[in-house]
C-alpha positions in Angstrom: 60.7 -13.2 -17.5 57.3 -15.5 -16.9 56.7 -12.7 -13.3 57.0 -9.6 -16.3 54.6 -11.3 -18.6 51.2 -10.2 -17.0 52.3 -7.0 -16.5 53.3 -6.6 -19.7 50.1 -7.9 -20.8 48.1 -5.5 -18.1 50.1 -2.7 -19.6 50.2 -2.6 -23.3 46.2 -3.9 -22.9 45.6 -0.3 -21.0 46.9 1.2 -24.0 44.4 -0.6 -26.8 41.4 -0.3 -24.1 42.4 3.4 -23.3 42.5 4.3 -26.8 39.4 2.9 -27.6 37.6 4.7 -25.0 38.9 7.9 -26.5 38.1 7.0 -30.4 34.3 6.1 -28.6 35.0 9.7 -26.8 35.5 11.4 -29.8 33.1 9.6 -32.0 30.4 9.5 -30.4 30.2 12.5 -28.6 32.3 15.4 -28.8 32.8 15.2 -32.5 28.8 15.3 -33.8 28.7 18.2 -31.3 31.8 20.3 -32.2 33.3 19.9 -29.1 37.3 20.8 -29.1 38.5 19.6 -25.8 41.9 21.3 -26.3 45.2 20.0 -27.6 45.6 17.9 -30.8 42.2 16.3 -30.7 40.7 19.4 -30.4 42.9 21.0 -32.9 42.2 18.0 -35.1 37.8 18.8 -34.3 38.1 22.1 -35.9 40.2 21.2 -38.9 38.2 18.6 -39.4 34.9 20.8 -39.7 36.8 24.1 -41.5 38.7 21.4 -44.9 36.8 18.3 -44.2 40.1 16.0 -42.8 39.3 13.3 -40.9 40.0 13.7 -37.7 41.9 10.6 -36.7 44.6 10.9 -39.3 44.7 14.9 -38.5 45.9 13.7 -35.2 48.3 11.4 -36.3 49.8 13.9 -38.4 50.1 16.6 -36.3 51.7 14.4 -33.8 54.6 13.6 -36.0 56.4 17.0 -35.5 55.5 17.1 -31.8 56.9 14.1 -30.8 60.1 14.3 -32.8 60.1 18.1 -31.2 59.5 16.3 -27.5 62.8 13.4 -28.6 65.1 16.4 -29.7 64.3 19.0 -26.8 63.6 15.9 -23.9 65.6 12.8 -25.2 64.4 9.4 -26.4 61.7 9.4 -23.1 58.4 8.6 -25.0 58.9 5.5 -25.8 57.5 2.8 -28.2 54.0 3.0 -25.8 53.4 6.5 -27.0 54.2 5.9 -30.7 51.7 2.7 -30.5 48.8 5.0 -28.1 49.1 7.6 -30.9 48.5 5.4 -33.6 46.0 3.3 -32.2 43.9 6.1 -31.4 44.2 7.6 -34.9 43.2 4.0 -36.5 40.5 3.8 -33.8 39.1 7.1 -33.9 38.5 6.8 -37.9 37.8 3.3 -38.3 34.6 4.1 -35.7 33.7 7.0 -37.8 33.6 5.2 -40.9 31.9 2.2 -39.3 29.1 4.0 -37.5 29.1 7.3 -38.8 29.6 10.8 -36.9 26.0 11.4 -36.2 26.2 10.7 -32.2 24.4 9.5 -29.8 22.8 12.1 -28.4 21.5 15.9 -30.2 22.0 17.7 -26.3 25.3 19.2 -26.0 25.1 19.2 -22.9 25.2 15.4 -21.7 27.7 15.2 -25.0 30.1 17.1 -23.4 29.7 15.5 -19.7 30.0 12.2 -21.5 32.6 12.6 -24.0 34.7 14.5 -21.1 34.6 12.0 -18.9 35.0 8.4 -20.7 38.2 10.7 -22.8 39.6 11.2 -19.3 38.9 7.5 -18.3 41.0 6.7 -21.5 43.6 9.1 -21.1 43.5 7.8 -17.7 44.4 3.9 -18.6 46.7 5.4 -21.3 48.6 6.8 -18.4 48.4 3.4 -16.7 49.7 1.6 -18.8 53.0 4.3 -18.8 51.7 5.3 -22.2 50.8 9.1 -23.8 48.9 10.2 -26.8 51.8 12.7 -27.5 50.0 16.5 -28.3 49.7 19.0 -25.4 51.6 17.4 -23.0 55.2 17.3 -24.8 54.7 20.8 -25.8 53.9 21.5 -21.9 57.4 20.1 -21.0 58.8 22.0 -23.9 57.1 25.0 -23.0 58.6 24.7 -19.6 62.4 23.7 -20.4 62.7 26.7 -22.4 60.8 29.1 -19.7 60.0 29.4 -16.0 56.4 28.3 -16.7 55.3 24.9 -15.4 54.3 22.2 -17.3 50.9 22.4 -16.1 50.3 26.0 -17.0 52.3 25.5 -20.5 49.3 22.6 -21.1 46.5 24.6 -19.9 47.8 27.7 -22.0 48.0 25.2 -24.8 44.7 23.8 -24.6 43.3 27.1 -23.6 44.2 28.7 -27.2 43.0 25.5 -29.4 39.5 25.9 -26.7 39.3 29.8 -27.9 40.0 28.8 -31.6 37.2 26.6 -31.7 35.2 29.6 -30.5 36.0 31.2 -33.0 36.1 28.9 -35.9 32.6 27.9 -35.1 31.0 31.3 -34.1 29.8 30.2 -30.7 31.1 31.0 -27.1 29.1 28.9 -26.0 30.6 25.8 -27.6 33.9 27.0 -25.4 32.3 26.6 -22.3 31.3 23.6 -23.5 34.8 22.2 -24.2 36.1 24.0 -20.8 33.4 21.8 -19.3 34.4 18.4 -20.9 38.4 19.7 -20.3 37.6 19.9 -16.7 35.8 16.7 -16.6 38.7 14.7 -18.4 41.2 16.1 -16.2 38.6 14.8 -13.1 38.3 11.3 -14.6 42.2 11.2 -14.9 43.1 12.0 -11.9 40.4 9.3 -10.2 42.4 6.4 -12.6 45.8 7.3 -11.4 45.2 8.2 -7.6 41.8 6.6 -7.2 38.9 8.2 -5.1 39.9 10.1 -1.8 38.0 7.4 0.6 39.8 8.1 3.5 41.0 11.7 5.5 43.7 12.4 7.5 42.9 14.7 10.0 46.0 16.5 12.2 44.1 18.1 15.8 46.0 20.5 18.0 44.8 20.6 21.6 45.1 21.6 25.3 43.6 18.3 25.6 45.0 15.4 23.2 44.5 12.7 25.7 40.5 13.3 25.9 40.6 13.3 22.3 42.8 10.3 21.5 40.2 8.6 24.0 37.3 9.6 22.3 38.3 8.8 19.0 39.7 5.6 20.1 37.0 4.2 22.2 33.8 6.1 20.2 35.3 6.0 16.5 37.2 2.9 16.9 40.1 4.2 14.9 44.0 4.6 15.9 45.6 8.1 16.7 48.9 8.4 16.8 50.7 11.9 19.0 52.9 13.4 17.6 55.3 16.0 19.5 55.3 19.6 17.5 56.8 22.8 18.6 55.4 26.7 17.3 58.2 28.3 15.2 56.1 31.8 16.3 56.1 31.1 20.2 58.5 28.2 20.2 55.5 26.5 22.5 55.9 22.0 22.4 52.5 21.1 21.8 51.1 17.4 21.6 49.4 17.3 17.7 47.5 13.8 17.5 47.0 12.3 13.9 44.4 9.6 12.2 43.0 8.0 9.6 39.1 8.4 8.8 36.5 6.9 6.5 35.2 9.8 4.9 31.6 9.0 6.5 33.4 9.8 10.2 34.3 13.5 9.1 31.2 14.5 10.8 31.8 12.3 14.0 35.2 13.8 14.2 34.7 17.5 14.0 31.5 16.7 16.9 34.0 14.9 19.2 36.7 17.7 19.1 34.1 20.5 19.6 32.7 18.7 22.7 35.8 18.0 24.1 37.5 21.4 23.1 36.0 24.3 21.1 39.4 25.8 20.7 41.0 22.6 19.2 43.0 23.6 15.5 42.1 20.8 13.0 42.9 20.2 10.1 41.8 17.4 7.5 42.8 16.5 4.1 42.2 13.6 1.4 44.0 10.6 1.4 44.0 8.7 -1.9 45.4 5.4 -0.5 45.7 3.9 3.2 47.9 0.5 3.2 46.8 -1.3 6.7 44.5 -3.0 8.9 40.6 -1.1 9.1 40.8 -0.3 5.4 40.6 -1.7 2.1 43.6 -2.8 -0.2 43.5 -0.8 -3.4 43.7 -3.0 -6.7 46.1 -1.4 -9.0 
C-alpha cells in the first residue's frame, strides 16, 4: 500500500494542477477574447456571451448528460478521476473569474489564442496523466464511433469542428474561427508533448549495396550503434542487408552526409522516436 501512495499522490495532484491550468486557460485568455476552442468549453464560451451563464457551471452542466451518455453506451470506464477533473475545473474556472475578473491579460488575439491554446493543452495534458478526462468531446467521439464506422478521432474533430463554426457564427466573425482552429491545434500540440514527450531522438532504417561502409562510418565517425538487420523484397524477393540506429536529432544532418558519400543510391528512411531506454541517451522522467 505505502509503494501506491506516491503515485496516488503524483496522480490525483495532475488532476488539481491540470485543471488549474485550464481554468488560468480559460480565464485569462480565451474567454476575454471569445475564443471557443471546440467541445464543451467552447460550447460553454458562446453560451456564456449569447444568456450571460457562467462559463464554469455551463460546463459542468452540460457534462452531466455526456457522461452518464459515455457510462450507458461505454460502461462504468470514467471513473471517479473524471467526475473530480470535471468538477474541479468548473469550480476553478469560475472561482478565477470571480476573483480576478474576465478582462485578460492581454487585448491581442493573437498571442490570446497561442497562449490559451497551449497552457489548455498542457492541462489537458497532465489531466491525461494523471489517467483523468474532463468528460465533453471525447466520450461523444467514442460514442460517435461505437454506433458508426467513424473513428474516435474524426467523431472529436467533427465535434469540435461544429461548436468552432458555431462560434463563428454566434459572434459574426470568421476570423475568430481561425482563431480557435489555431488554439485547437496548439492544445492538441501541447498534449501530445505531455504524454509522449519531445521526439529527441530518430531512428533511421538505410538500405544499401554497401551496409558494412556505412555501419563503419556511423560507428567510428558518429559514435553511435547500428544494428543489420536481414530483409527480403516482396516485389523481387531480393535478401538485402537493412542497417538500423538510433540518432540525436542534431546527427540527422551527419547521417544523410555519410550515406550520400558512401552510396548515393542508399534508401533511408528516418522517423521520430519519442523515447530511447539505454546507454548514449537520457532516461525520460515520467
Amino acid at each position: 500500500m505505502d509503494r501506491k501512495w506516491p503515485k496516488f499522490v503524483r496522480e490525483y495532484g495532475m488532476l488539481v494542477v491540470g485543471a488549474f491550468c485550464m481554468s488560468v486557460a480559460y480565464v485569462l485568455f480565451l474567454i476575454p477574447s471569445r475564443i471557443a476552442p471546440g467541445g464543451v468549453g467552447g460550447l460553454s464560451i458562446i453560451l456564456h456571451y449569447q444568456i450571460g451563464v457562467p462559463v464554469g457551471i455551463t460546463m459542468l452542466v452540460l457534462n452531466v448528460p455526456i457522461f452518464l451518455l459515455g457510462v450507458k453506451e461505454l460502461g462504468k470506464q470514467f471513473g471517479v478521476r473524471t467526475v473530480i477533473a470535471t468538477v474541479l475545473l468548473a469550480l476553478m474556472t469560475d472561482g478565477l473569474s470571480l476573483l480576478i475578473g474576465l478582462e485578460g491579460v492581454t487585448e491581442n488575439t493573437l498571442l490570446a489564442c497561442l497562449y490559451g491554446g497551449i497552457i489548455l493543452g498542457v492541462g489537458l495534458g497532465l489531466v491525461f496523466r494523471g489517467r483523468g478526462s474532463t468528460a465533453g468531446t471525447d466520450i461523444i467521439g467514442r460514442v460517435i464511433h461505437r454506433r458508426t464506422q467513424i473513428s474516435t478521432g474524426m467523431a472529436i474533430l467533427g465535434a469540435d469542428a461544429i461548436v468552432i463554426a458555431t462560434a463563428g457564427v454566434a459572434f459574426h466573425s470568421a476570423e475568430l474561427a481561425l482563431y480557435a482552429l489555431v488554439a485547437v491545434y496548439l492544445s492538441s500540440r501541447a498534449i501530445d508533448v505531455l504524454l509522449e514527450g519531445w521526439d529527441y531522438a530518430k531512428a533511421a532504417y538505410i538500405m544499401s549495396l554497401k551496409p558494412g561502409e556505412i555501419a563503419d562510418a556511423i560507428t567510428d565517425r558518429m559514435e553511435r550503434g547500428v544494428t543489420s538487420l536481414q530483409s527480403r523484397s516482396v516485389m523481387t524477393g531480393e535478401k538485402r542487408e537493412v542497417l538500423f540506429s538510433v540518432i540525436h536529432r542534431r546527427q540527422v544532418p551527419r547521417l544523410r552526409e555519410l550515406v550520400r558519400e558512401i552510396d548515393p543510391d542508399a534508401f533511408v528512411v528516418i522517423s521520430n522516436v519519442h523515447e530511447v531506454v539505454g546507454k548514449g541517451f537520457p532516461l525520460r522522467v515520467t
